[in-house]
Structures are given as structure tokens and as C-alpha cells.
C-alpha positions in Angstrom: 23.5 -29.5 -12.9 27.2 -29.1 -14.7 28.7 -30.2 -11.5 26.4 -33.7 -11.5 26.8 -33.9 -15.2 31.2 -34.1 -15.0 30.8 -36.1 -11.6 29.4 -38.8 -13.4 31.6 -38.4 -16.4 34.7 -38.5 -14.3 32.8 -42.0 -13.1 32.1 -43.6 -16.4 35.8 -42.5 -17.6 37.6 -44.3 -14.7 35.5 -47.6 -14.7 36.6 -47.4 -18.4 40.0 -46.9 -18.0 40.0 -49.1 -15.0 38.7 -51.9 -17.4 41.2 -51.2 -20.1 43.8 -51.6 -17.6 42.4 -54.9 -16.3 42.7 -56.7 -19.4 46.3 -55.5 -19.9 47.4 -57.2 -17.0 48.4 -60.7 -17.2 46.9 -63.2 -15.0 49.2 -63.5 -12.0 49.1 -62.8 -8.4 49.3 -59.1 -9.1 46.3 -58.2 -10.7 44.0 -59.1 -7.6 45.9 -56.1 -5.8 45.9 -53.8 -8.8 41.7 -54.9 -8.7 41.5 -54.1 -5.1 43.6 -50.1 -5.9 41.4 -49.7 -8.9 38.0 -50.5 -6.6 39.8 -48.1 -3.7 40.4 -45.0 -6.6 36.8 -45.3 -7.8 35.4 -45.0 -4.3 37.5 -41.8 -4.1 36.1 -40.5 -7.1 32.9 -41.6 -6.2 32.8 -40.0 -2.7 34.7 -36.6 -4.4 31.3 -34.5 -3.8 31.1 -35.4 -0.1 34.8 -34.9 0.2 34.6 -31.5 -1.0 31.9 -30.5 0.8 33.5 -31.7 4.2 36.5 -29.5 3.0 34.5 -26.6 3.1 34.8 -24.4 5.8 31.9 -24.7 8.0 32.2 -21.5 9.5 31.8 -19.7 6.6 29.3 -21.5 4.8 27.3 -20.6 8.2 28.5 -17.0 7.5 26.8 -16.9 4.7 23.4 -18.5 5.8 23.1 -16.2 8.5 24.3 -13.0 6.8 21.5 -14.1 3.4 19.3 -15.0 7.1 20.2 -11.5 8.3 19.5 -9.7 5.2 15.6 -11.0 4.4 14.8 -10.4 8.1 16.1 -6.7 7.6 14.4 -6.1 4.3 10.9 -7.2 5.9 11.7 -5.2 8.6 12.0 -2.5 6.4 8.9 -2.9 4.5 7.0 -3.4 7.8 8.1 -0.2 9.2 7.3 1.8 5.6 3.9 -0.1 5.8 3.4 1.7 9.4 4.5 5.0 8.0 2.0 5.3 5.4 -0.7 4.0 7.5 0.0 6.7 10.2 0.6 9.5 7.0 -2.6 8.5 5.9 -4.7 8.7 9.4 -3.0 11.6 10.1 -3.6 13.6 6.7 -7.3 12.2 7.2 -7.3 14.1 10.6 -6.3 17.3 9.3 -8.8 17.7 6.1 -11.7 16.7 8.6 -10.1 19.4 11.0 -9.8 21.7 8.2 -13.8 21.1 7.1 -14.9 21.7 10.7 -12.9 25.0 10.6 -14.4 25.7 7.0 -17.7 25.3 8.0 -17.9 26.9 11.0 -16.7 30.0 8.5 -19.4 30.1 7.3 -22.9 28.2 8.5 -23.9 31.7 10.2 -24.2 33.8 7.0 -25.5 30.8 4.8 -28.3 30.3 7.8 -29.3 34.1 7.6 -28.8 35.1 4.1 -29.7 32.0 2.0 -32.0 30.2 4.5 -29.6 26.9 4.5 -27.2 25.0 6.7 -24.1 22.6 6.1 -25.1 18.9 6.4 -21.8 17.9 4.5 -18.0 19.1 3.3 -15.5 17.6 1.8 -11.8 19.0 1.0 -9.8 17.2 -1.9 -6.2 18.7 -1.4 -3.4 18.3 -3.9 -0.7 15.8 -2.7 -2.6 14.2 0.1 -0.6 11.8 1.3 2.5 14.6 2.3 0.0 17.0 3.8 1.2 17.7 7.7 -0.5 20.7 8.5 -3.8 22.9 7.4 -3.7 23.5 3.6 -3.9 26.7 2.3 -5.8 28.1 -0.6 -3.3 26.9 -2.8 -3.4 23.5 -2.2 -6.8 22.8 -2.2 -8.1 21.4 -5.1 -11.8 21.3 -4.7 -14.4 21.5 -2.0 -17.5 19.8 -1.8 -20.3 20.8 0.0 -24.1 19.6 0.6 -26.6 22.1 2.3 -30.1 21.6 3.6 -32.7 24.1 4.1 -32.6 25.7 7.8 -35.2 24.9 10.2 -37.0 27.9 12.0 -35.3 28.0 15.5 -38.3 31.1 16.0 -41.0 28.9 15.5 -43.1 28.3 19.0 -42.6 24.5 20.0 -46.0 23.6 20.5 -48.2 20.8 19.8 -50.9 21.0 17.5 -53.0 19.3 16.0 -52.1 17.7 12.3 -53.9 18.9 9.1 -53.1 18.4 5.7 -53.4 20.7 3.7 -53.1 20.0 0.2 -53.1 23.7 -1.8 -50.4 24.6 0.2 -47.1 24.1 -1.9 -43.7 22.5 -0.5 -41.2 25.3 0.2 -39.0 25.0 -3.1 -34.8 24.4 -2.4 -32.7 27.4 -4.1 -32.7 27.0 -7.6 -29.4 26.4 -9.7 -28.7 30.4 -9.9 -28.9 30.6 -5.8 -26.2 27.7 -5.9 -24.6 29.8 -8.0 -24.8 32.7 -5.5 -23.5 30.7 -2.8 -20.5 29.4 -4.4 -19.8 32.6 -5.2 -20.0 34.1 -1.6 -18.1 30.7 -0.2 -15.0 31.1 -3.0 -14.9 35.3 -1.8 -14.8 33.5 2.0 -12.6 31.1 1.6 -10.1 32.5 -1.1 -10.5 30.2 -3.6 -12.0 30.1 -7.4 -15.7 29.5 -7.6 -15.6 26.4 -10.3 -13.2 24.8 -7.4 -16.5 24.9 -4.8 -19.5 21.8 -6.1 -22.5 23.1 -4.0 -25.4 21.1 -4.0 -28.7 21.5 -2.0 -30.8 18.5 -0.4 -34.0 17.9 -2.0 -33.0 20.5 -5.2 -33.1 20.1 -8.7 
């Protein structure tokens, strides 16, 4: 904006003096040539701009397109290939808590099954620092475990089809009350080396 600003001063200041010079000349034969100077000087100073720009070297301005070109492409290149990174950190750590669940719960679904009458439906492992994690976390790094149980069903019970009655004084099988929960997270925190408030057990169909 400065630039345009003295560009048209430099303009204003030459048809002035270019006027002032004018009416100093006397009227002779002269003062068409001195007319047809002063009209050639304010084309010059009006063309300056386009002047300067063709004096510019082309080769660099290009230079410096290419290398501000250069530049943006590599920047999104690099936020691409951090976008990736994550995405694959992320899949990956997913991969290894559900792995690490699987292993959890195969731990322990015998025992619960024959000493508290209940299997694993659901488990969840919250891990400090999730989105570093690259292999198995150990005790320390787990922050909490949640699992959900569900009463066992009697794999000694004869498979055979009978007819339906209802029988309405017979009471539903109650789920294990808060102090059995209380047992099991105990036996799961001795199992899996870890404190017994980090283990939320809760029991399908309970209180």
C-alpha cells in the first residue's frame, strides 16, 4: 500500500512541476519539444512499477514460488504422515488391551465358574498412557479393570425337552449380593496383582 501511495505521489509531483515549467517557457518553437520530453518523462514515471518489475530477476522470483510451493507441500506431508502414525498407535494399542482382556479372562473364568457360580460376559482394561503402549501392560500400568459377570449356566443339567410349567412359589435364583462382589474382586486383584478398589465388578441382573 506505501509503494501505491509514493507511486502516485511521485505522479502528482511531476505533472506539477511539469506545469510550473510550462508556464516558464516563453512561447516559441521550443516549448512544443520541451511539451513532447515532459509527456515522454511522465510516461517513465508512470510505467516505473512495470519497469521494476521486468527488472526483476525472473529466475528467482520463480525460486522463491517454488521453494514457499515446496515448503506447504512438505509441511502437509508431514502432518499426513503424523495423522497415519497415530491412527496405526491407536489400532495397535486397541489390539493389545483386547489381547490383554482375552489373556485376563481366560485367568480366571474357570475358578469364578466353580467357586462363585458366574462367568465373564465383559472386560475392560483402562492402562495409563494409552496411546504409547506397544506391548502387554503390566500391573503397573494398569489403571483399572472393568469387568461384568453373569450367572453360569448348568452344563450338568440333562438336555431334554420337557414340558413348560410355571411355577409361581418358586423364587428366581438371586445374583451375588454386594459382599460376594466384594469377594470376587478380592480373589481377581490376588490373581492378577493388582489393588482391589482398581477392579469395578458388577453382576448381570444384581442389585
Amino acid at each position: 500500500m506505501s509503494y501505491l501511495t509514493e507511486w502516485i505521489t511521485s505522479i502528482i509531483l511531476f505533472i506539477l512541476l511539469a506545469t510550473v515549467v510550462e508556464m516558464l517557457l516563453p512561447n516559441s518553437s521550443m516549448q512544443k519539444y520541451t511539451k513532447l520530453v515532459i509527456g515522454l518523462l511522465l510516461i517513465v514515471v508512470i510505467l516505473t512499477p512495470i519497469l521494476k518489475l521486468l527488472s526483476t530477476d525472473m529466475d528467482e522470483l520463480f525460486a522463491k514460488m517454488t521453494t514457499h510451493s515446496s515448503y506447504t507441500s512438505k509441511e502437509n506431508t508431514e502432518n499426513l504422515i503424523e495423522m497415519k502414525k497415530k491412527e496405526i498407535q491407536a489400532s495397535h494399542a486397541a489390539y493389545i488391551l483386547n489381547k490383554a482382556a482375552v489373556l485376563m479372562k481366560e485367568d480366571v473364568e474357570e475358578e469364578l465358574r466353580e467357586n462363585y457360580g458366574v462367568t465373564v460376559k465383559d472386560l475392560q482394561v483402562v492402562v495409563k498412557n494409552e496411546d504409547q503402549l506397544t506391548e502387554l501392560p503390566i500391573e503397573e500400568n494398569i489403571e483399572s479393570v472393568v469387568i461384568l459377570l453373569e450367572q453360569a449356566e448348568d452344563e450338568t443339567a440333562i438336555q431334554v425337552v420337557k414340558p413348560v410349567q410355571i411355577d409361581t412359589s418358586r423364587q428366581k435364583e438371586p445374583a451375588p449380593s454386594s459382599k460376594e462382589e466384594g469377594k470376587i474382586a478380592n480373589f481377581l486383584a490376588d490373581r492378577w496383582q493388582l489393588q482391589p478398589t482398581n477392579i469395578s465388578v458388577a453382576v448381570e441382573g444384581g442389585d
